[in-house]
Kinemage of the C-alpha trace (Angstrom):
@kinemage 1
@onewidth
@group {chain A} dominant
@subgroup {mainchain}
@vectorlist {calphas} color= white
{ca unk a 1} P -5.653 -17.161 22.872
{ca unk a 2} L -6.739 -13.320 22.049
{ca unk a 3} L -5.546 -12.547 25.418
{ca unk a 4} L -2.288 -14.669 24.945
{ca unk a 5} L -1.189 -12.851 21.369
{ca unk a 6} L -1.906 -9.221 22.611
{ca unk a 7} L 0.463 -10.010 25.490
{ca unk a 8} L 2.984 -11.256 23.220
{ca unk a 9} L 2.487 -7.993 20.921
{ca unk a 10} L 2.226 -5.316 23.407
{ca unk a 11} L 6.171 -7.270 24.572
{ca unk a 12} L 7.517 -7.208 21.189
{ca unk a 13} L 8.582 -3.389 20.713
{ca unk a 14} L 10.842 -3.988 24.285
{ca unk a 15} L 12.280 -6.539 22.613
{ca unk a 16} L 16.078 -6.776 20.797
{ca unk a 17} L 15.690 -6.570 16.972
{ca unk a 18} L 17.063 -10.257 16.457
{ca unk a 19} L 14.288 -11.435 18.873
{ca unk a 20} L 11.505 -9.386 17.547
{ca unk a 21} L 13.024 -10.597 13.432
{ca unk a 22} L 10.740 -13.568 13.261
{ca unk a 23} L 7.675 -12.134 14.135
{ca unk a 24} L 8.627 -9.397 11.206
{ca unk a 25} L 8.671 -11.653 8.561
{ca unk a 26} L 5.127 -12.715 7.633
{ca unk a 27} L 5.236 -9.127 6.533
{ca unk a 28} L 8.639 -8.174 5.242
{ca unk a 29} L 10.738 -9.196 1.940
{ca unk a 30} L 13.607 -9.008 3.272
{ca unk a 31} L 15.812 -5.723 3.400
{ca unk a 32} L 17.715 -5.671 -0.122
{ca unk a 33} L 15.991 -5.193 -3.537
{ca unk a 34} L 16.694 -8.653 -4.341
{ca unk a 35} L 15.193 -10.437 -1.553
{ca unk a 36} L 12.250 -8.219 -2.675
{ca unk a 37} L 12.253 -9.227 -5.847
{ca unk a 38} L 12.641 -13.541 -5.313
{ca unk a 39} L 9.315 -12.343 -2.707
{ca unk a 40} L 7.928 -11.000 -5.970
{ca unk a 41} L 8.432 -13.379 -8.405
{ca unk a 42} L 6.979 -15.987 -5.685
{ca unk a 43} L 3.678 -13.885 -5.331
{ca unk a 44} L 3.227 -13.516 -9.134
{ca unk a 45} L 4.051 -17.388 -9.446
{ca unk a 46} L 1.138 -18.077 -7.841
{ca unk a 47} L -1.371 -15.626 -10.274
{ca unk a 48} L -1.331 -12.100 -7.822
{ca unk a 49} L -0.050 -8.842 -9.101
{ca unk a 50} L 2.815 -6.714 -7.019
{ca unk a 51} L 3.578 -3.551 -5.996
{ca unk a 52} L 6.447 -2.782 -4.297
{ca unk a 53} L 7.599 -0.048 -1.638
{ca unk a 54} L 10.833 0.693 0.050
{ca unk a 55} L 10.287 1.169 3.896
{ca unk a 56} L 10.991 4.252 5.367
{ca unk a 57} L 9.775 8.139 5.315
{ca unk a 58} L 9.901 11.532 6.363
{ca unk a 59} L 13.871 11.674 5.775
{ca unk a 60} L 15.376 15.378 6.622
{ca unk a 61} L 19.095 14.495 4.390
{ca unk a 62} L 18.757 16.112 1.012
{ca unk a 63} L 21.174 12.968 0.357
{ca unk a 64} L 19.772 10.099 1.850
{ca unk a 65} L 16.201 11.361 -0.437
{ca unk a 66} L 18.516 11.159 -3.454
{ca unk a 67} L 19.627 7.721 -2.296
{ca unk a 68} L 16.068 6.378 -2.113
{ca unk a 69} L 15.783 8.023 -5.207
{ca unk a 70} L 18.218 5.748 -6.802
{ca unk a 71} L 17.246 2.775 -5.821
{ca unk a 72} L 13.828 3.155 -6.857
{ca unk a 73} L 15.201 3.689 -10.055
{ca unk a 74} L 17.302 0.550 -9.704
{ca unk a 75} L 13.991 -1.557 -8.501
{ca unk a 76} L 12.594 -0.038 -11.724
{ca unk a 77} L 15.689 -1.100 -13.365
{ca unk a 78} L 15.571 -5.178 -12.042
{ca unk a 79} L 11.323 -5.440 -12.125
{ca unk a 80} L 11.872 -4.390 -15.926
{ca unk a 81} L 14.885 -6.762 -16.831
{ca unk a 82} L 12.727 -9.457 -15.168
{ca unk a 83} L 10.147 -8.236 -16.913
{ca unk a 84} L 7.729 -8.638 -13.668
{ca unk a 85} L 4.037 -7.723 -13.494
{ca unk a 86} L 4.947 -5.576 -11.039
{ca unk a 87} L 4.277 -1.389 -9.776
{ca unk a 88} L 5.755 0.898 -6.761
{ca unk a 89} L 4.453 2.753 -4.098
{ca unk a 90} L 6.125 5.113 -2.671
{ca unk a 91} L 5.974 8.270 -0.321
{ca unk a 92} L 6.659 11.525 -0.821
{ca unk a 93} L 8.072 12.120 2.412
{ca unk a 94} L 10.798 9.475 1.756
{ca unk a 95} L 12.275 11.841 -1.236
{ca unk a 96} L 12.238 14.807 0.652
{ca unk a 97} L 8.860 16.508 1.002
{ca unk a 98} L 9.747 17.445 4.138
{ca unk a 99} L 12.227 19.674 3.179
{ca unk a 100} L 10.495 21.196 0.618
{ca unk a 101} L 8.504 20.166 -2.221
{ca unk a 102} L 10.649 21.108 -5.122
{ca unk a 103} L 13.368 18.121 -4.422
{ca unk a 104} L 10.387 15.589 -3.918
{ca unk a 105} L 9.083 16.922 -7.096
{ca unk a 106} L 12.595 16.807 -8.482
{ca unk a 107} L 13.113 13.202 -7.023
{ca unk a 108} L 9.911 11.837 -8.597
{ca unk a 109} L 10.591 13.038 -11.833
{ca unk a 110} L 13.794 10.820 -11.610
{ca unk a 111} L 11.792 8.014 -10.702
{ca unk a 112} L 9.303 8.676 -13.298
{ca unk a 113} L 11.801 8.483 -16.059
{ca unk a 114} L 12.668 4.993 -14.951
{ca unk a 115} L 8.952 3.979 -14.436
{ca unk a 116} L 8.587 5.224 -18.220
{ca unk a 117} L 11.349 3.014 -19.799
{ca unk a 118} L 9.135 0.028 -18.475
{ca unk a 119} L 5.929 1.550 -19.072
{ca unk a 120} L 5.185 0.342 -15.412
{ca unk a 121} L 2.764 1.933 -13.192
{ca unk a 122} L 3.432 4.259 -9.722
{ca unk a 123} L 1.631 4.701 -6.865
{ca unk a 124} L 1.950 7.941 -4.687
{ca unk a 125} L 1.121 6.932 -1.169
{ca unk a 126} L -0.776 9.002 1.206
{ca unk a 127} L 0.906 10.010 4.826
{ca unk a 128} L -1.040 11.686 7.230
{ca unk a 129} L -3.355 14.870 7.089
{ca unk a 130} L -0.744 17.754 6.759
{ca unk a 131} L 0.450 16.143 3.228
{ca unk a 132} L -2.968 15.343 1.766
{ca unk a 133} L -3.246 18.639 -0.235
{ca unk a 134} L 0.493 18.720 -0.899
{ca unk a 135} L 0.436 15.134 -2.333
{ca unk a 136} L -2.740 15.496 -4.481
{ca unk a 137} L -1.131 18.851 -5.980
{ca unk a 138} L 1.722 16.645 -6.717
{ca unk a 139} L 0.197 14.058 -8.562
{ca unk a 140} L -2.236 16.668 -10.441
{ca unk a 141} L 1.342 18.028 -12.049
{ca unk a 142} L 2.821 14.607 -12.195
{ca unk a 143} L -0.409 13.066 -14.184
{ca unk a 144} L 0.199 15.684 -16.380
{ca unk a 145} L 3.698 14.049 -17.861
{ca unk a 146} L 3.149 10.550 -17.255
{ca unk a 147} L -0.585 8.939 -17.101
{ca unk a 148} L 0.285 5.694 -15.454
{ca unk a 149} L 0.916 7.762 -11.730
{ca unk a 150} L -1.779 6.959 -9.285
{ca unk a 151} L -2.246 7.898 -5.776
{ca unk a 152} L -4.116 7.350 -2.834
{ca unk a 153} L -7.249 8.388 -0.480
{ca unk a 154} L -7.928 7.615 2.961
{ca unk a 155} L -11.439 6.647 3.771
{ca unk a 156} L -11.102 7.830 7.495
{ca unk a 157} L -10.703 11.363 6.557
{ca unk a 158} L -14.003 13.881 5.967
{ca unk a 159} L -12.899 15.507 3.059
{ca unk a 160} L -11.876 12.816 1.005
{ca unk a 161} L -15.200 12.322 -0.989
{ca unk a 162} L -14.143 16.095 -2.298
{ca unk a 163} L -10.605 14.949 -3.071
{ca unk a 164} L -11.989 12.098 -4.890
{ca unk a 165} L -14.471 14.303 -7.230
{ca unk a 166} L -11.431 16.944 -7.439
{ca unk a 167} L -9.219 14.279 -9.080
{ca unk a 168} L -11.708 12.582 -10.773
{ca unk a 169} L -11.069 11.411 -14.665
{ca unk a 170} L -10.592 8.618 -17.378
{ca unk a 171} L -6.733 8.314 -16.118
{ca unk a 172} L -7.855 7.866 -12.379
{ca unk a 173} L -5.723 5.169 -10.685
{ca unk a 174} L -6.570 5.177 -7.066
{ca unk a 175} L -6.267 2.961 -4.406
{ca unk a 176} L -9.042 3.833 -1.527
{ca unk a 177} L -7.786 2.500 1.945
{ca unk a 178} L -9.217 3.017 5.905
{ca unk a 179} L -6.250 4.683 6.821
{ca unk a 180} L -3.854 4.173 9.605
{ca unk a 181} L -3.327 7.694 11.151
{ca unk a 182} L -4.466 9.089 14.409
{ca unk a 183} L -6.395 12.527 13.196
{ca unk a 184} L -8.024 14.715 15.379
{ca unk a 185} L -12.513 14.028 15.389
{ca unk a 186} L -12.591 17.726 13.166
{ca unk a 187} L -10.792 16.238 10.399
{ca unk a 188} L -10.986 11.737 10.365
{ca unk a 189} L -14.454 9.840 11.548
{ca unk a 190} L -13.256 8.135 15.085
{ca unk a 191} L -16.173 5.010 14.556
{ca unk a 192} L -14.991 2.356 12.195
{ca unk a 193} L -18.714 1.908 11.080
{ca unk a 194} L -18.413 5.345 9.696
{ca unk a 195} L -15.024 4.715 7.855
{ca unk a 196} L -16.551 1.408 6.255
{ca unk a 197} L -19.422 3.520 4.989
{ca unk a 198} L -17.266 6.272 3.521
{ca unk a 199} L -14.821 3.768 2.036
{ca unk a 200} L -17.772 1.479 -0.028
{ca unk a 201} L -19.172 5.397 -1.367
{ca unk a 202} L -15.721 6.263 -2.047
{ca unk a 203} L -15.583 2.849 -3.845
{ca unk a 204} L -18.932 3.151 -5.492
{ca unk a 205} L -18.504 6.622 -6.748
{ca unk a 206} L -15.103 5.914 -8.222
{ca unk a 207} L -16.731 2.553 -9.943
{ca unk a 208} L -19.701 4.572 -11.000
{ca unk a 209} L -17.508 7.116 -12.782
{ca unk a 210} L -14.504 6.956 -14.935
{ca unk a 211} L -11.433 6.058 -13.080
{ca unk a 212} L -9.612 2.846 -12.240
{ca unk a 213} L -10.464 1.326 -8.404
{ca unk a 214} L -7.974 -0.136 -6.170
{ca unk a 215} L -9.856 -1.668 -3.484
{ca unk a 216} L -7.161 -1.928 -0.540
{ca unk a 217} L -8.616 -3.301 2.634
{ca unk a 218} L -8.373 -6.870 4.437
{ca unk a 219} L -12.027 -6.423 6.083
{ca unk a 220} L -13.064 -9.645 4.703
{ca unk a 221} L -17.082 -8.246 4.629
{ca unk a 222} L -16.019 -5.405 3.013
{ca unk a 223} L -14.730 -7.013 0.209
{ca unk a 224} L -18.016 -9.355 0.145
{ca unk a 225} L -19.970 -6.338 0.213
{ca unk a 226} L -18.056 -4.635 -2.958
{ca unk a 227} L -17.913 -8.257 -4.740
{ca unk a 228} L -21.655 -8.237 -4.662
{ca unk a 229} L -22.381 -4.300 -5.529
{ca unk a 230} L -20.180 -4.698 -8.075
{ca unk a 231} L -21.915 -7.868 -9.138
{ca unk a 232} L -25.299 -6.766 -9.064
{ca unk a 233} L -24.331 -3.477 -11.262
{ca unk a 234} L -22.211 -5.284 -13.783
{ca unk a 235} L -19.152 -3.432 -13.498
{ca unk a 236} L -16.378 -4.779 -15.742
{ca unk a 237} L -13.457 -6.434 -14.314
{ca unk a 238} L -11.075 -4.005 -15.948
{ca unk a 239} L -12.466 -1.108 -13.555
{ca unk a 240} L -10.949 -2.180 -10.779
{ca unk a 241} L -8.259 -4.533 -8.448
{ca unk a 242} L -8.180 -5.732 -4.838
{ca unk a 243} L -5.172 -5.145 -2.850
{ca unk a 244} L -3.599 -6.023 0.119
{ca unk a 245} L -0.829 -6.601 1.927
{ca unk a 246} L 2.186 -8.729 1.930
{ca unk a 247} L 1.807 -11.152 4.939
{ca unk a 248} L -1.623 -10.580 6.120
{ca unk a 249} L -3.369 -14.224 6.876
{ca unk a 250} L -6.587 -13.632 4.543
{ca unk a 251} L -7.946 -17.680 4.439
{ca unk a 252} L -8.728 -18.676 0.741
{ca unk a 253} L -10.747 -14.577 0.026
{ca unk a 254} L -7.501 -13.570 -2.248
{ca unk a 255} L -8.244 -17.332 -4.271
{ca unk a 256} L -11.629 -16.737 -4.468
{ca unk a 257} L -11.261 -13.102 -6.040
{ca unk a 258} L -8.282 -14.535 -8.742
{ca unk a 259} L -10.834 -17.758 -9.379
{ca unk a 260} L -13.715 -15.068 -9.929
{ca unk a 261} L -11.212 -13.277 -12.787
{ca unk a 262} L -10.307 -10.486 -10.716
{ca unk a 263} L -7.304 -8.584 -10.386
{ca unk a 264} L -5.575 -9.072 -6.677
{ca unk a 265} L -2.006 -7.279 -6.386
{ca unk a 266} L -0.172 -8.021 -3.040
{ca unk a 267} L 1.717 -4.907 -1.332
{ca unk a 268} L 5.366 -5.991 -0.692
{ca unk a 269} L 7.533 -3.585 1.041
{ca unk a 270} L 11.053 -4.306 2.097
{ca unk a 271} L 13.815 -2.448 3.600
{ca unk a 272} L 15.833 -1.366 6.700
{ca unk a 273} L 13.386 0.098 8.200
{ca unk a 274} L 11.648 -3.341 8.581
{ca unk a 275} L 10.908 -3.610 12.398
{ca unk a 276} L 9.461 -0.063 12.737
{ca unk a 277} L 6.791 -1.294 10.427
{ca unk a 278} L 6.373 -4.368 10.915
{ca unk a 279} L 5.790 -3.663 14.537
{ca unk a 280} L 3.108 -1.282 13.465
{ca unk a 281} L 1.254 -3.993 11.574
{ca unk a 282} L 1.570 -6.599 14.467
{ca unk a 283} L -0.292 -3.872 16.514
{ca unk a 284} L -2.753 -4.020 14.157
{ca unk a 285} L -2.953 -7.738 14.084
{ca unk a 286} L -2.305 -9.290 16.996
{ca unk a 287} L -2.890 -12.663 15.797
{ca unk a 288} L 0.220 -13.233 14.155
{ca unk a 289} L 2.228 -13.546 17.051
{ca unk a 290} L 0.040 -16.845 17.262
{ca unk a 291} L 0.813 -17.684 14.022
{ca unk a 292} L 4.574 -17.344 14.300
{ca unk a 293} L 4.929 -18.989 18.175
{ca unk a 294} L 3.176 -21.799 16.311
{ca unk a 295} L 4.988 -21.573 13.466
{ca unk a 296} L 8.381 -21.905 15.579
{ca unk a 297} L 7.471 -24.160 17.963
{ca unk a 298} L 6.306 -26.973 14.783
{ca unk a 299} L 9.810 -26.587 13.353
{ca unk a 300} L 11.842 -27.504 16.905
């Protein structure tokens, strides 16, 4: 069967976008901001927390970043007249950091106005190596006019225990993920035993301190391995979250965190840019192409 789904993957990306749709759904909402938003309100019916991210990045139009730019403000907009539990991600690239970093600067600021009028939280993704110092300077100027902006720190990458203690404070909201980028051996461990170790110190440290912990992985012993740290050294529930992503199979783990009291906030991104991602994650998870062909062949 392992054999059968990584055939089916690796033949998906050859594949016309209307055949290759259904096995993009586990993991899309859709590609407008309301299709997003019924996703959503389904996720929070069922006790999870959202965050929510528009697909797409590293955009060279000054224009089309001013477009994103809007509708993040109009997903703002909708979240607050729904009056969701609900926070964006976002990346920098997608409002023009590329370009330069005065119009993604300019461009957040827009966004952060809107994010204000809700008092609802934002998340500053992190892209690959040659942004990591641009983003962090970003969000150390950002935090300064709006304390609910978070951002991110990728486990795979040597110098993030640094970036971590560089950033550290009371109004830390960071989510600490494996990361997803191929980096040259100089500057990103290569073994995943190494990543998992860096990620539970990076996890550990920020717990230990001051800040707030998003724990963002779907390595099921991972998370058993925090749950129980965390356990043993009686770290209150208001430290930290779990997250993950929208569509991932994760068997009853994201029940069994909510039943425990914990926070667990489900990554929904949506878009037009759904099948370059989505294709991406089926690498990454070759298993759903089981799911799906099962999936489709039940409903004939």
């Amino acid at each position: 069967m392992k054999l059968m789904n990584s055939l089916f993957t690796a033949s998906v990306p050859f594949l016309p976008k209307w055949m290759a749709r259904p096995f993009a759904l586990p993991y899309v909402a859709g590609e407008t901001i309301n299709e997003a938003i019924q996703a959503a309100e389904s996720v929070i019916d069922k006790g999870f927390l959202v965050t929510m991210d528009i697909l797409g990045e590293h955009t060279l139009d000054v224009e089309f970043s001013r477009k994103i730019t809007d509708d993040y403000c109009s997903l703002y907009n909708q979240i607050i007249e729904k009056k969701l539990d609900c926070t964006i991600s976002l990346k920098l690239t997608h409002l023009g950091l590329d370009i330069n970093d005065e119009l993604a600067q300019d461009n957040l600021e827009k966004i952060i106005k809107s994010a204000k009028s809700g008092d609802l939280g934002l998340t500053l993704d992190m892209e690959n190596s040659p942004y990591t110092s641009r983003t962090i300077k970003i969000y150390k100027e950002t935090l300064g006019s709006y304390e609910k902006v978070g951002m991110v720190l990728q486990a795979y990458l040597h110098r993030s225990m640094n970036d971590l203690n560089s950033i550290m404070s009371p109004q830390l909201h960071l989510r600490i993920c494996k990361g997803i980028y191929r980096e040259d051996e100089k500057i990103a461990f290569q073994n995943m035993e190494q990543i998992n170790e860096n990620y539970i110190a990076l996890c550990q440290t920020l717990l230990e301190s001051e800040g707030f912990a998003e724990i963002a992985t779907h390595d099921t012993e991972l998370i058993h391995h925090l749950d129980r740290w965390i356990t043993e050294n009686q770290i209150p529930i208001d430290r930290f979250e779990f997250q993950v992503l929208y569509g991932v199979p994760m068997g009853n783990t994201l029940e069994k965190l909510k039943d425990k009291g914990y926070r667990v906030r489900v990554y929904i991104p949506f878009g037009d840019k759904w099948y370059e991602y989505s294709i991406r994650r089926l690498k990454e998870n070759p298993n759903i192409a089981g799911y799906v062909l099962k999936n489709m062949f039940k409903r004939k």
